[in-house]
N, C-alpha and C positions, 0 to 999 in steps of 0.2 A: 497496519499489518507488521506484524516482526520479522525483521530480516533472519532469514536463515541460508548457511551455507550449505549447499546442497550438488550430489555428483551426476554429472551427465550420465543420461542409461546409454551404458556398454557393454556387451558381452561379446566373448570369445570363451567357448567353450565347445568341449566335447560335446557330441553328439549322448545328450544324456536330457532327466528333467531335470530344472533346478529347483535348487529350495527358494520359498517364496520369497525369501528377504534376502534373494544374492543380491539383488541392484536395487537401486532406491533412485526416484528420479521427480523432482518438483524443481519448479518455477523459482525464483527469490527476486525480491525488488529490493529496486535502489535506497539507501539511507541516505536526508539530506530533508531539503524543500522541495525536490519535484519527484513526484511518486512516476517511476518506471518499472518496468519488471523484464527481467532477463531468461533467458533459454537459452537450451543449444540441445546439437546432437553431433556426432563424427559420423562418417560414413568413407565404406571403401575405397579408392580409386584405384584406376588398372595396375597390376604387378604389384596391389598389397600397399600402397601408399597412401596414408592417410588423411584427410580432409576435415575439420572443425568447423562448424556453423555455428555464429552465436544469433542469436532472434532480440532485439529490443524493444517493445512496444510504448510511446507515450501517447498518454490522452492529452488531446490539447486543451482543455482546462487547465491543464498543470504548465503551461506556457502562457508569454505574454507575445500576444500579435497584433500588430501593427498596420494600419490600413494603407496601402502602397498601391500605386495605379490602380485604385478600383477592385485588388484585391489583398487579404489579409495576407501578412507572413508573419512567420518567425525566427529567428535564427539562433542557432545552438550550436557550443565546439564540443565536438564529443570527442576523449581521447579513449584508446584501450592501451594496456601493457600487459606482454608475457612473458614470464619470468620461467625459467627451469628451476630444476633441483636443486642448484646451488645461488639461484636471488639472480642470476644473470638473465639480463634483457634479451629474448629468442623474437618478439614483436612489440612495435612500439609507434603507433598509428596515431595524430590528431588533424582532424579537421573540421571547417564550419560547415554547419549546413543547415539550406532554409527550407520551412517547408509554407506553402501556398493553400487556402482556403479560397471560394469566391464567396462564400455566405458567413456574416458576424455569427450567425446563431452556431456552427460550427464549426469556428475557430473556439469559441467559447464553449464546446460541448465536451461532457466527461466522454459521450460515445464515441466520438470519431480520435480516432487516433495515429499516428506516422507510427512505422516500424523501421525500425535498420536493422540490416543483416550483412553480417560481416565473413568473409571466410580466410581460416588459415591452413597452410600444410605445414604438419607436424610429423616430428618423427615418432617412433614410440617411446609413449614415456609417460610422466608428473610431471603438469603444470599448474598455477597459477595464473588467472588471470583478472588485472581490475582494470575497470570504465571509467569513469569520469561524466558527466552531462552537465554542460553552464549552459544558465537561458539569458543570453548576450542582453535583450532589450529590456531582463525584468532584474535591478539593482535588488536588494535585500530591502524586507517593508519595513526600513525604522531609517533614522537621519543618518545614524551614523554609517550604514550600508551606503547609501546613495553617498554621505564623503568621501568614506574610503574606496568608492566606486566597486562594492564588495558581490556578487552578482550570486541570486540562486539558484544553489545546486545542488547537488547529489550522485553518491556512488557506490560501487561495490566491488569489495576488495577481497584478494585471494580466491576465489572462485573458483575450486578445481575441475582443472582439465587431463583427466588418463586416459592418455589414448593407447587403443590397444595394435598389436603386430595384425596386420590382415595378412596374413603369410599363406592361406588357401589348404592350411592341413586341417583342418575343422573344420566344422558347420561355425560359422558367425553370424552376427544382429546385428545392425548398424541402431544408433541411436534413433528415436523415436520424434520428429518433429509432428508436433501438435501443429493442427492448421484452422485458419481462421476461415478461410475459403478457398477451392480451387476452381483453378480458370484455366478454358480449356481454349488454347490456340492451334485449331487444326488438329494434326494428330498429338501432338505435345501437351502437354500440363505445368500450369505455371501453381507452384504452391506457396500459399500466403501464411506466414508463420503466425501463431496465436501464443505468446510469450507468457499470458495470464493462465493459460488451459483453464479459463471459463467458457461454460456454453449455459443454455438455457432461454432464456428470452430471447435474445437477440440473433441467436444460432443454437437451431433444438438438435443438432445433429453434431455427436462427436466425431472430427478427422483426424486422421492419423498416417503418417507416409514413413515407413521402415521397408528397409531393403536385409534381405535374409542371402546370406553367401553361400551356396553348398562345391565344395571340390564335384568337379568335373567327373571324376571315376563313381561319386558317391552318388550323384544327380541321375546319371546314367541305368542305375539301379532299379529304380521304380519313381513314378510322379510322386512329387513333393505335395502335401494337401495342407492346408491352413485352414486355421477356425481363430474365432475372437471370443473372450468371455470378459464382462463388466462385473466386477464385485464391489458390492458397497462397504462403507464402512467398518461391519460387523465378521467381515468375510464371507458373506453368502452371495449366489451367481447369482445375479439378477439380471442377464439378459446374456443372450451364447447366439454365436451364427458360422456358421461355414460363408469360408469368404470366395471369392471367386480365384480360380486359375490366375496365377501371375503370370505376365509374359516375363522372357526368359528374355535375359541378356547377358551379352560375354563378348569381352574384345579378343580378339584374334591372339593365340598366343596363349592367354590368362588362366588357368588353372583352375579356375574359379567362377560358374555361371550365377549369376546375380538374379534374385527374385525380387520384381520390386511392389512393394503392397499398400496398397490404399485401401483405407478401412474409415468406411462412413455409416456410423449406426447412429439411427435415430433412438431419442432418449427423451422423449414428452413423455413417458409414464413413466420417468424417475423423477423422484420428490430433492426438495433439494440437498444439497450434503456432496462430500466427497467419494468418490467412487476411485476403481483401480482398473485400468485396461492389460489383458492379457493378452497373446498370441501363442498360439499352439501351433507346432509345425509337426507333421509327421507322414506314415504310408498311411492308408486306412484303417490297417489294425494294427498299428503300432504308432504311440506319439513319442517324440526325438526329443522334443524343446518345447519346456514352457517357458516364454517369457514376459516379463513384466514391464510394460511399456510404460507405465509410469501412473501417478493420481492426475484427476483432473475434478474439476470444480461443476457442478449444475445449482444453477441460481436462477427463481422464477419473479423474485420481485425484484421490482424499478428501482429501490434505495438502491442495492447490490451494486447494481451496473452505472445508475446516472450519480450518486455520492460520491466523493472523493474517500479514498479509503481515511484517511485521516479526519475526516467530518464523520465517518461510518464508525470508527473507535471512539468520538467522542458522544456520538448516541448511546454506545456500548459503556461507555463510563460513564453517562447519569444514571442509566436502567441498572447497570450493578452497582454502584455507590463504589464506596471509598474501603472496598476489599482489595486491596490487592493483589491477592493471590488469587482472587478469581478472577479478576481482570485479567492479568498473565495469563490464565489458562487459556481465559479468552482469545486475547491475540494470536497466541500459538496454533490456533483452530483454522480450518481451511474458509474461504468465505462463506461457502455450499453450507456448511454446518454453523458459522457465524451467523447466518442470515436465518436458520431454523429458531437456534436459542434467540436470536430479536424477536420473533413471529410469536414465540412461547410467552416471553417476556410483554410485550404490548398485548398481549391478549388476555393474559392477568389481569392488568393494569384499566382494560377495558369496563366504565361504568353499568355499562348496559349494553352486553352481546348480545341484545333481541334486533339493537336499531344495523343499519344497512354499512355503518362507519365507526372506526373508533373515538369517541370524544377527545379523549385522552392523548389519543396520536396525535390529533389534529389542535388542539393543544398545544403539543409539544412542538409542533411545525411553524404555528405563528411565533411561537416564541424564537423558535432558530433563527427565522428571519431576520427577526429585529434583532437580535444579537448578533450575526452576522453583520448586518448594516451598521451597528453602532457602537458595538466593541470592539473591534478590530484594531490590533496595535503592532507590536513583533508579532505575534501568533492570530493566528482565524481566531474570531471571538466565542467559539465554543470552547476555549483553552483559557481564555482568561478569566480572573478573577470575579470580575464584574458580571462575565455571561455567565460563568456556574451560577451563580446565586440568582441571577434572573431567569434562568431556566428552571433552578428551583422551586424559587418563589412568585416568579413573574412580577409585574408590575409595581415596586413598592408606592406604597399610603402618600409618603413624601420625601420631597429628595430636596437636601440642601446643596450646593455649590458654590465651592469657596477657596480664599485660599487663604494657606494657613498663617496665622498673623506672624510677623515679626516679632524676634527677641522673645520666642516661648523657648523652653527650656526641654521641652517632649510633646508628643501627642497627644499625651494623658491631661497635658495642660492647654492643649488646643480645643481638646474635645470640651472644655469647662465652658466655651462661649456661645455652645447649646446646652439646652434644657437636658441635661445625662440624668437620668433618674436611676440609670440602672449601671452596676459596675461593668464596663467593657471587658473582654475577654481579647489579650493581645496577639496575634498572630506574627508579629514581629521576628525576625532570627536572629537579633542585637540586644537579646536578654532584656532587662528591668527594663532600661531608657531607648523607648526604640527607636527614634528619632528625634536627633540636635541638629536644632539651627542656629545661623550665625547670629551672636550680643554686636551689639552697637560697637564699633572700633577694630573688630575682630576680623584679621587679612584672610580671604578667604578665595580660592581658586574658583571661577566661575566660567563655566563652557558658555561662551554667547552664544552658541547654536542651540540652547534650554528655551523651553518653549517659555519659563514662566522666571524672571527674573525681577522682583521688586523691591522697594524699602531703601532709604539708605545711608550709609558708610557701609555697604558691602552687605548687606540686610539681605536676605534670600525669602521666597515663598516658595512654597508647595504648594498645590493645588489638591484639593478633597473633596470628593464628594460623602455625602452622609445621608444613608436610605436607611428611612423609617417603614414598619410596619407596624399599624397598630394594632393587627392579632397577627395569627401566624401566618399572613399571606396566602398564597392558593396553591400550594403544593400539588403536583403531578402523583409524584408517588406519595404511598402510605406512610413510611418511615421520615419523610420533608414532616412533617405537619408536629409544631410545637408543644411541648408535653403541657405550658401554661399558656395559652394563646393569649389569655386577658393582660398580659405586663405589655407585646408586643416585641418588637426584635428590630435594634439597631445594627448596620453595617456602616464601618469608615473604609473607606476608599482613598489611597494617595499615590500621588505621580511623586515617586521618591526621587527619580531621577531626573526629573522635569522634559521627559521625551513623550509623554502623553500614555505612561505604560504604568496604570494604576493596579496597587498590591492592595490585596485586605489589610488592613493592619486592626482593628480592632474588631468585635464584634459583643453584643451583648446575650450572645447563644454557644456554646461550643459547636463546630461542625469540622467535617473533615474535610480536608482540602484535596 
């Protein structure tokens, strides 16, 4: 998912309606190796003081934990910083914290997740705020991570925070926390923030907790009545309700009696895609305020919720190929509508919609597998070299493994000590010669931490693999499948750096990468 900077829903405003694009309010996750996703909302406190909540959700998939007494843990240093208008430090918070599983299967699950939530009081104004999250137990997955003891992380920076004057001369909105559940102790309500604002599967019902401010003289006037309306993507209401009487609160003194509003509507007869929550505040025949509580997400399939979004964009970039501009469009899309254009796309792709299953998905699933299992180097192995092409192509004919001789002068000249019938097509970024190795005599720098070091007065090897297909292999999609299948389609494979992180470098077909 692409990160985007995005403004907590805030209003202060007159007693008036607003235009629909006063405020704008979405979710953004962390940039980095561990996918998180951030919220918030401000709300009043008594005599006009204001309060910031920011929401953090991780799924612990995205952590490495550790079996401790019989139960799993993990540990993570989260910092946050808050800056003003002029870059000065207004908060500046770090510390570790562990969080506890008793079951492997959900330490390990994309479902289950830790939240933190943090609160600040601010004055009114622009700010800035970035996070930080390290997963202390899980080093970087390549050698040199684990030397430099380099640990995986992720964050998000600049984050605007305006908060607004609750000064009690206007009707006001408190920001809109999205909730994953509430729980109810006694007469009290403890509410669980939902950072993602996904619902669907897992929780068929949108919540939602905003507190609506009205002056004291104004309240006094006639009951305040609220309604909720859901619009989908296109702008049409697809579901409206009158919500119940909010009880009324007010601290002694305060100018300003507080409506506090919980809003749970059920949404199993919306399809998947993004939608927009409203709030209507007004008398009976007269409405005050509309406001826009923000987008939120409905997703009904299992990829959506149990995939890691980064394995989710790389399903998205086999099924769109090597467009990038539609890709881009792609990512910028909410998951709700991500996960429609997939359903559209694998059902194209589908042999035969008369049978119970798609072929072709499932297919695509054993293949993920083994590429997960067996490509994995820096990157999940649906990002590398090796997994694109076997996701492609699946299984090649035959696979040579080797490593590249000594005292060759290029690859072009390694590739001669198999059968090349066909000119390779170089994928290289070091133009004609794309790879020189060391001549006999020749002082050469050599990391002993290289996985492949041979030959010698200083003689180097790289290691290659060479997959053959003797026609065009078993392509998923239509546009895979070779225009001449009879010559067949060679791929080189090399560990340039000798960390076990192999690049294409040749191929005997043009393809995009």
């Amino acid at each position: 998912m692409r990160t985007t900077a995005c403004i907590f829903l805030l209003l202060v405003t007159a007693v008036a309606i607003l235009p629909p694009d006063e405020v704008i309010a979405a979710e953004t996750a962390g940039v980095g190796d561990i996918e998180f996703f951030l919220d918030g909302a401000v709300f009043r406190e008594a005599q006009g003081k204001a309060i910031q909540e920011i929401y953090i959700r991780i799924p612990n998939s995205e952590l490495r934990f550790r079996e401790t007494d019989g139960k799993w843990e993990s540990l993570i240093r989260f910092s946050v910083t808050v800056t003003g208008p002029g870059g000065e430090k207004i908060v500046e918070d770090s510390e570790e914290m562990r969080f506890y599983e008793t079951l492997e299967a959900d330490a390990l699950s994309s479902r289950q997740f830790h939240t933190i939530v943090k609160q600040f009081r601010l004055d009114e104004g622009e700010y800035d705020l970035s996070c930080e999250i390290l997963d202390v137990y899980a080093p970087k997955v390549s050698l040199m991570g684990m030397v430099r003891k380099r640990h995986r992380m992720s964050r998000v920076d600049y984050y605007p925070l305006d908060i607004p004057g609750f000064q009690g001369k206007t009707m006001a909105v408190s920001g809109a926390k999205f909730l994953w559940e509430i729980e109810r102790n006694g007469p009290d309500m403890i509410f669980h923030p939902n950072p993602s604002r996904m619902y669907g599967l897992y929780r068929d019902s949108v919540r939602v907790y905003i507190e609506a401010y009205v002056p004291s003289d104004f309240a006094e006037t006639g009951t305040v009545d609220f309604g909720v309306e859901i619009l989908d993507a296109d702008g049409e209401v697809v579901k409206e309700a009158t919500l119940p009487l909010p009880r009324l609160s007010s601290s002694p003194g305060d100018p300003v009696v507080t409506y506090p509003i919980v809003i749970q509507e059920d949404i199993n007869t919306l399809a998947a895609g993004s939608y927009t929550l409203y709030v209507n505040a007004g008398f009976p025949e007269e409405l005050l305020v509309r406001m826009r509580c923000g987008a939120f997400n409905v997703a009904w399939d299992l990829r959506t919720w149990e995939v890691s979004r980064r394995d989710y964009m790389a399903e998205a970039r086999f099924l769109i190929g090597d467009n990038k501009k539609v890709f881009e469009d792609f990512e910028k899309k909410s998951p709700g509508e991500q996960e429609r254009i997939i359903e559209a796309m694998w059902k194209e792709l589908d042999p035969d919609p008369n049978t119970g299953f798609n072929e072709a998905y499932d297919k695509f699933l054993t293949r993920l597998a083994y590429v997960r299992q067996r490509y994995t180097d820096y990157h999940t192995g649906v990002f590398t070299d090796r997994g694109l092409i076997y996701l492609r192509y699946g299984q090649p004919d035959d696979k040579e493994v080797d490593v590249v001789p000594k005292n060759r002068e290029s690859l072009a000249e390694a590739m001669q000590k198999v059968d090349d019938k066909y000119q390779p097509v170089s994928f290289s970024s070091s133009g004609g010669n794309p790879l020189r190795y060391a001549r006999p005599g020749q002082n050469i720098d050599v990391d002993p931490r290289r996985l492949s070091v041979i030959g010698e007065q200083g003689n180097v090897g790289y290691p290659y693999e060479l997959w053959i297909y003797e026609s065009g292999g078993d392509p998923i999609r239509e546009r895979d499948k070779a225009m001449e299948q009879d010559i067949g389609m060679r791929f080189i494979f090399v560990d340039t750096d000798g960390y076990g992180r192999y690049k294409l470098e040749s191929s005997s077909i043009m393809i995009g990468k």
